[in-house]
C-alpha positions in Angstrom: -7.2 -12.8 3.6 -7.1 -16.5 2.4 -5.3 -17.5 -0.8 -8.0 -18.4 -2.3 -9.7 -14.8 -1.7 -6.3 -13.1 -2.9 -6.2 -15.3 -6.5 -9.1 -13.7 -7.1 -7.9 -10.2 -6.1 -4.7 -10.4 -8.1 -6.4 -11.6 -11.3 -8.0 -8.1 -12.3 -4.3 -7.1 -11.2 -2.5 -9.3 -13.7 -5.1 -8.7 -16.6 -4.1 -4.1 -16.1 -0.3 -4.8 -16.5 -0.2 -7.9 -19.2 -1.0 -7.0 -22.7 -3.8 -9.9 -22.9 -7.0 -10.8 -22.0 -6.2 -14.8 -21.3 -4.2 -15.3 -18.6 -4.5 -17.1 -15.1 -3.3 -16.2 -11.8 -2.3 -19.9 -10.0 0.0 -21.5 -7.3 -0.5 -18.6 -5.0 1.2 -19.2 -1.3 2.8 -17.6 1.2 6.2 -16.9 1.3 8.4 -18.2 3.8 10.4 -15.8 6.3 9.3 -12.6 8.2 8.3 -11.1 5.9 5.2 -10.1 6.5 2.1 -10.1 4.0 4.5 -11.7 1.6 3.2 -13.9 -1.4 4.3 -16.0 -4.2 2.4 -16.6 -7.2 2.4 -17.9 -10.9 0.6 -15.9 -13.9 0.1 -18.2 -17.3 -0.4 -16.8 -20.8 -0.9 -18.5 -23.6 3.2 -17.8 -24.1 4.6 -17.5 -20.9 4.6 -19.0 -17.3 5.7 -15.2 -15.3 6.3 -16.4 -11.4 6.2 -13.3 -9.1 5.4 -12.3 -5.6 3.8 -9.5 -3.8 4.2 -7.8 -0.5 1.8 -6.4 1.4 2.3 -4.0 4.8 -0.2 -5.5 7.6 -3.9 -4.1 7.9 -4.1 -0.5 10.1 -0.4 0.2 10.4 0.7 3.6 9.3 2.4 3.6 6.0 6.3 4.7 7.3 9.3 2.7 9.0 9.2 -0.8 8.0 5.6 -1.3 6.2 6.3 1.0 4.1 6.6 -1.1 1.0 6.7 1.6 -1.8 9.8 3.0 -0.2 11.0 -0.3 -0.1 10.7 -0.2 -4.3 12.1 3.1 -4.7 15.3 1.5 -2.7 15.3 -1.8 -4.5 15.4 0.5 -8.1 17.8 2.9 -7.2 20.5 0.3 -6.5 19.4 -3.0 -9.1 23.4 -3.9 -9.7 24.2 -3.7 -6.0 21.4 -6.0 -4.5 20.3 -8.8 -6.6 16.2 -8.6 -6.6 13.2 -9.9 -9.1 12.0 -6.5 -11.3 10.0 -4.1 -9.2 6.8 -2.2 -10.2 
């Protein structure tokens, strides 16, 4: 997917978990490292500049072992004062 293609993708994404209709989804890249599907991106409101990223696992792998990013979240929540991290939805 080009970033182009996933600006577009994350902007109905953005608009169900802000409390406003005006926003914009910009600056989206890929993050640097191994890891993975891994994005960076800015959302703007009329208020606030939010920066964020998003991981994805890779296309056809089976959700368990290392793809398995929502297991990743539930261990990033259940220890927030041991590892340092960004908030996790």
């Amino acid at each position: 997917m080009g970033l182009d293609e996933l600006e577009q993708k994350l902007t109905p994404f953005c608009l169900a978990h802000y409390e406003t209709n005006s926003l914009s989804v910009h600056d989206v890249f890929k993050m640097p490292g191994h890891a993975g599907f891994a994005y960076g991106f800015s959302v703007k409101t009329i208020n606030t500049l939010d920066k964020w990223y998003v991981r994805f696992p890779p296309p056809n792998v089976k959700f368990e072992g290392t793809a398995d990013v929502l297991r990743q979240v539930a261990a990033l929540n259940a220890m927030p004062e041991y590892v340092p991290h960004c908030r996790v939805k």
